[in-house]
C-alpha positions as CSV (number, residue, x, y, z in Angstrom):
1,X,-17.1,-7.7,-2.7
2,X,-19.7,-7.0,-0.3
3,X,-22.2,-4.8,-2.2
4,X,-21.9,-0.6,-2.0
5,X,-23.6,2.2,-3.3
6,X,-20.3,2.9,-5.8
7,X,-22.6,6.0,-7.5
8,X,-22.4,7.3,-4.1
9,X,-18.6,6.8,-3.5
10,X,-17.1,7.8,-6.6
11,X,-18.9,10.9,-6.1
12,X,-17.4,11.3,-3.3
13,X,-13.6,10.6,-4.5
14,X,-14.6,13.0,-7.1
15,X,-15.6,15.6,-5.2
16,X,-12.8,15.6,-2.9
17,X,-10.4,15.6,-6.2
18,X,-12.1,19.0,-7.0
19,X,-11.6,20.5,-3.8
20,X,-7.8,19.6,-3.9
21,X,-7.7,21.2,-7.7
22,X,-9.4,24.2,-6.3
23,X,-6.5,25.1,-3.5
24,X,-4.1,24.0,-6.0
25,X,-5.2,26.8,-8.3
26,X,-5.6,29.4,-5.5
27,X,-2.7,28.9,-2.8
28,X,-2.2,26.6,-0.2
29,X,-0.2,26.5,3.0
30,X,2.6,23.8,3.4
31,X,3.7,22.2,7.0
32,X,5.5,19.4,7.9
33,X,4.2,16.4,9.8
34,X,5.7,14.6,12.7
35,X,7.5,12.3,10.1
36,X,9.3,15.4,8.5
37,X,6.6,14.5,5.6
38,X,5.1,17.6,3.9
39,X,1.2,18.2,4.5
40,X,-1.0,20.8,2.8
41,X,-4.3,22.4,2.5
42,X,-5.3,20.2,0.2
43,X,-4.5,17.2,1.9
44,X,-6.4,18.5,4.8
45,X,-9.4,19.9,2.8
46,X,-10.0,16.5,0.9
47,X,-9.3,14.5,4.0
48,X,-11.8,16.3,6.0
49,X,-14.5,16.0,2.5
50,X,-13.6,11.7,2.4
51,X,-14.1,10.9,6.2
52,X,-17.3,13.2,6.8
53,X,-18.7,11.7,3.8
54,X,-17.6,7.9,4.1
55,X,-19.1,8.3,7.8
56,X,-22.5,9.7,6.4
57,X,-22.8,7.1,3.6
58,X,-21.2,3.5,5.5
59,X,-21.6,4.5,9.2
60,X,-20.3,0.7,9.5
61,X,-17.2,0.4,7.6
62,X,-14.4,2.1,9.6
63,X,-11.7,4.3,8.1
64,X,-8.0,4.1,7.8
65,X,-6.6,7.6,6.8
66,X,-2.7,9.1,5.8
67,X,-4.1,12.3,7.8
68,X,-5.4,10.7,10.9
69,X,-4.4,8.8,13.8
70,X,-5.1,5.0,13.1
71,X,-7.3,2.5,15.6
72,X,-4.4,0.3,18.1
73,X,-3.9,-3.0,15.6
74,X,-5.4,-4.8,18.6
75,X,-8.6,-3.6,17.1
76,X,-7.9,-2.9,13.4
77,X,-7.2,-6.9,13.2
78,X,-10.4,-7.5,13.9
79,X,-12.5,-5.5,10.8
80,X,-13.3,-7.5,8.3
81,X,-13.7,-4.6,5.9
82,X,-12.2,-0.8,6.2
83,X,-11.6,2.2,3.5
84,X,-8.1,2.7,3.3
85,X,-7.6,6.6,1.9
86,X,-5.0,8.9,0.8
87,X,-6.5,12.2,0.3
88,X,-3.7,13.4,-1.4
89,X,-1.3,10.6,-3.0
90,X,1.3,13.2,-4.4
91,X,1.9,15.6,-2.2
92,X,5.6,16.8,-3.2
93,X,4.4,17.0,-6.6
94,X,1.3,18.7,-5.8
95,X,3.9,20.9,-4.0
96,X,5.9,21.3,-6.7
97,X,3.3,22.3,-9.6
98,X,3.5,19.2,-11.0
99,X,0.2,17.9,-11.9
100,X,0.5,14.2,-10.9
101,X,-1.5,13.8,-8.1
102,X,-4.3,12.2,-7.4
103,X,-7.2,11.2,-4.8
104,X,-7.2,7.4,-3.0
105,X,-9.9,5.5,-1.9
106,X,-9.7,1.5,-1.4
107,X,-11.9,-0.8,0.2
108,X,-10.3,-3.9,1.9
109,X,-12.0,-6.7,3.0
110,X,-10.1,-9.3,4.8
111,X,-6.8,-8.0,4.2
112,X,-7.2,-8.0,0.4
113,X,-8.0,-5.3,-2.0
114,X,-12.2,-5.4,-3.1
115,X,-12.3,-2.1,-5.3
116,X,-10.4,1.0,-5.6
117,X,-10.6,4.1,-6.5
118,X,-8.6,6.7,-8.1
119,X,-9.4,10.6,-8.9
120,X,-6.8,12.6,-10.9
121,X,-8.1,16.1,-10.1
122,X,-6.0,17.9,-13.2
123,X,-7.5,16.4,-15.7
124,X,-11.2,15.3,-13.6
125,X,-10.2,11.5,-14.3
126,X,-12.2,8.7,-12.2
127,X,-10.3,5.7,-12.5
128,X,-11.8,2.6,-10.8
129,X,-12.4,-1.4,-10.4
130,X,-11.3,-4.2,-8.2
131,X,-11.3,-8.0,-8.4
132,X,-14.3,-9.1,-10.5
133,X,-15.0,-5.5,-10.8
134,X,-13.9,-4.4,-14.6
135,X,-11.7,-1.4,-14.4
136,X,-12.9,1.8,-15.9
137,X,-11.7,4.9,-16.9
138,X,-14.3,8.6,-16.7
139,X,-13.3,11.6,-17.5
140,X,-15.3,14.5,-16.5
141,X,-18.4,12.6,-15.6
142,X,-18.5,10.9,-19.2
143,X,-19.5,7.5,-19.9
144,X,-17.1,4.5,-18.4
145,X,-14.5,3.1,-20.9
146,X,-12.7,-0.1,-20.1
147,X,-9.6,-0.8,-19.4
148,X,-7.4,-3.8,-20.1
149,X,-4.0,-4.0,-19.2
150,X,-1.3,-5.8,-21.5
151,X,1.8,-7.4,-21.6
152,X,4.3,-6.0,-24.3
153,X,4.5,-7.7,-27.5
154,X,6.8,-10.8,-28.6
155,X,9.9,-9.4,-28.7
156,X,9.4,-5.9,-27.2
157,X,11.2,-4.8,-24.4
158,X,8.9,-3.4,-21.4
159,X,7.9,0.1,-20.3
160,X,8.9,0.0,-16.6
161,X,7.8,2.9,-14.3
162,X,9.4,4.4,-11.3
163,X,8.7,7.0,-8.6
164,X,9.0,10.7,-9.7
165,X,10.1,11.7,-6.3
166,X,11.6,9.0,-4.1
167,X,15.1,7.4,-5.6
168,X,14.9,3.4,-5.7
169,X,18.6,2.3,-5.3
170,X,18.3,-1.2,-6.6
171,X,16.4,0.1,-9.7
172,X,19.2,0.4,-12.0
173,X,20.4,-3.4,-11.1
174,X,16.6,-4.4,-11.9
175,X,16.5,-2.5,-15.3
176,X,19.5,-4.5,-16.3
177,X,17.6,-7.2,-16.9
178,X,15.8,-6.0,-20.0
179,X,18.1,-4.2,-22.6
180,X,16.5,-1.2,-24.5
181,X,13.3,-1.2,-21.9
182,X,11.6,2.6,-21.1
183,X,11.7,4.2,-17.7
184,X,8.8,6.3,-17.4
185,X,9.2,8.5,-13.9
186,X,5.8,9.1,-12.9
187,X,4.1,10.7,-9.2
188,X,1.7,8.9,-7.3
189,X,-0.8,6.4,-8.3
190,X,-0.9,7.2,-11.5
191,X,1.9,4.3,-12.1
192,X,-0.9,1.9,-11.6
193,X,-2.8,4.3,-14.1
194,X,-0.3,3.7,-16.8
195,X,-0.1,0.0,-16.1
196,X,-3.9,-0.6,-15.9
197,X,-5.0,0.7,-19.8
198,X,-2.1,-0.9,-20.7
199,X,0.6,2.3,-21.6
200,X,3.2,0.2,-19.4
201,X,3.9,-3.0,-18.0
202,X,5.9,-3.3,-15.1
203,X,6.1,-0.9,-12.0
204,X,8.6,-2.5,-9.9
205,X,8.6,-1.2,-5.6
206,X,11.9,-2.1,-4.1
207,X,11.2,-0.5,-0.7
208,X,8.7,-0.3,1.7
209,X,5.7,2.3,0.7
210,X,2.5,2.6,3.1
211,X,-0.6,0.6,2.4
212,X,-2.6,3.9,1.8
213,X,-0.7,4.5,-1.2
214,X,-1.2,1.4,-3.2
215,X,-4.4,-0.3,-2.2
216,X,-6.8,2.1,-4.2
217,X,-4.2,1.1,-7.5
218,X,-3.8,-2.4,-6.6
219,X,-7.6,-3.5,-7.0
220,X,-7.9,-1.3,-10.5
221,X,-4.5,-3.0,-11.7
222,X,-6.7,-6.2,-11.3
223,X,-10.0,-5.4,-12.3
224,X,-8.0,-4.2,-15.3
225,X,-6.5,-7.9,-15.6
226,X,-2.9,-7.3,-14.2
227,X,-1.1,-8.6,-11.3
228,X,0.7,-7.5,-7.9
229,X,2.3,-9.4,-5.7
230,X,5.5,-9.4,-3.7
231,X,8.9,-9.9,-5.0
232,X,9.1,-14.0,-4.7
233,X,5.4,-14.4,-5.9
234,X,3.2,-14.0,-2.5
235,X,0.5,-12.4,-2.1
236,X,0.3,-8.3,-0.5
237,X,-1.8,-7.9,2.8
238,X,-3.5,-5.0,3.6
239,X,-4.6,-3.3,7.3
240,X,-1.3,-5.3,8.7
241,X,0.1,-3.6,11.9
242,X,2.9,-1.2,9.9
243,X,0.2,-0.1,7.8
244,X,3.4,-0.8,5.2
245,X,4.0,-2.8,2.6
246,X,7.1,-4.7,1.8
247,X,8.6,-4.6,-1.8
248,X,6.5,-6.1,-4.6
249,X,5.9,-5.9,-8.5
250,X,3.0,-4.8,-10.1
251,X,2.3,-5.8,-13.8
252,X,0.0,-5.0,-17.2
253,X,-0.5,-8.9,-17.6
254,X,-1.7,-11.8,-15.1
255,X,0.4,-14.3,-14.1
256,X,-0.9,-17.4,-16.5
257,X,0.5,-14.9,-19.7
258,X,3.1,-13.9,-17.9
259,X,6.5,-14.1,-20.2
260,X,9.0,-15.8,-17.8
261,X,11.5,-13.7,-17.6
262,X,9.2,-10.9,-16.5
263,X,8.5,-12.7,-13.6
264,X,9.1,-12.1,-10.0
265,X,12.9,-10.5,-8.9
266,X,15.3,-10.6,-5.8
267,X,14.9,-8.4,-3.0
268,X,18.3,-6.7,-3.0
């Protein structure tokens, strides 16, 4: 990774986290966006408190937002670095009083994940690392503890996550495959969360998601020594012209200690 003042930019994830726990304790206005998506204060607020302060700090690096209007991809295909942000990764939970949400903030470089970022604002939890970058976990501005993602034992069945708020119809064909696994419904990023200190193992996506939402987890998952890929193996691209990701699987363990049958599924 290209080298960045990281003091200064997980200060700036974490202030935007506290902004968004400070409307969600005092009230916030709800609309919905152009995509019948909901938007709120907060997303707006921490959005505004990112951009201004990514602009300020790497005038150089350009900046691809959920809550603005993207460059033409005649021009995006050209950077060979950009922040990809979700100022609020959550919003129907956030919505809903349901405390996992988090802040998003991912640096790409040539269409791969270099370090991410991840602020839970209910709990002040700083979650970051990236390729050669060791994952960490801080919590409210306390010393970094490591993280190492794990497969699950010999024997065990895994701990498989899902979305909270959007239904997966081919889940229930893919939990078939491992008799007496858990499925742990969880919002947001915090999947990757759960898969990078090792709590789960396998956080199977069998639909399209946007890139904003799973860059910032994809780089911890693998500074925390897991894996994400699409579903036959390949690797995920980021800053494509969608801005979307296809389906993929994201896993506690890398690929060389991968038990086989853990490995890689069929898009349905």
């Amino acid at each position: 990774m290209t080298p960045l003042d990281l003091t200064a930019l997980l200060g700036l994830v974490r202030l935007a986290g506290h902004a968004v726990l400070d409307i969600y304790r005092n009230g916030f206005s709800v609309e919905e966006k152009s995509d019948h998506t909901p938007v709120t204060t907060a997303d707006r607020r921490s959005s505004e408190i990112l951009l201004e302060g990514l602009s300020r700090l790497f005038p150089d690096i350009p900046v691809i937002c959920e809550e603005t209007e993207s460059a033409p991809y005649a021009a995006r295909r050209r950077y060979k670095r950009c922040f990809v942000v979700d100022p609020l990764d959550g919003t129907k939970e956030f919505i809903r009083h349901c405390d996992e949400f988090c802040v998003l903030l991912a640096l790409v470089e040539h269409g791969s994940p270099a370090f991410g970022a991840i602020h839970v604002p209910t709990t002040d939890t700083l979650y970051c690392g990236g390729p050669g970058l060791p994952a960490t976990r801080r919590v409210a501005g306390g010393p970094a503890e490591p993280l190492r993602a794990v497969a699950p034992a010999p024997g065990q069945p895994p701990v498989i996550l899902a979305s909270r708020s959007h239904p997966d119809p081919g889940l229930t064909a893919y939990l078939a495959r491992f008799p007496g696994c858990r499925l742990v419904r969880r919002g947001s990023a915090l999947k990757f969360c759960a898969l990078a200190d090792g709590t789960a193992h396998l956080y199977p996506r069998l639909g399209p998601i946007r890139e904003w939402d799973i860059a910032a987890g994809h780089a911890v998952l693998v500074g925390a020594g897991g894996a994400m890929t699409g579903l036959d193996g390949s690797p995920l691209r980021y800053n494509t012209a969608a801005l979307a990701s296809g389906p993929f699987l994201a896993r506690s363990f890398s690929d060389g200690v991968a038990p086989p049958n853990l490995l890689f599924v069929e898009a349905s």
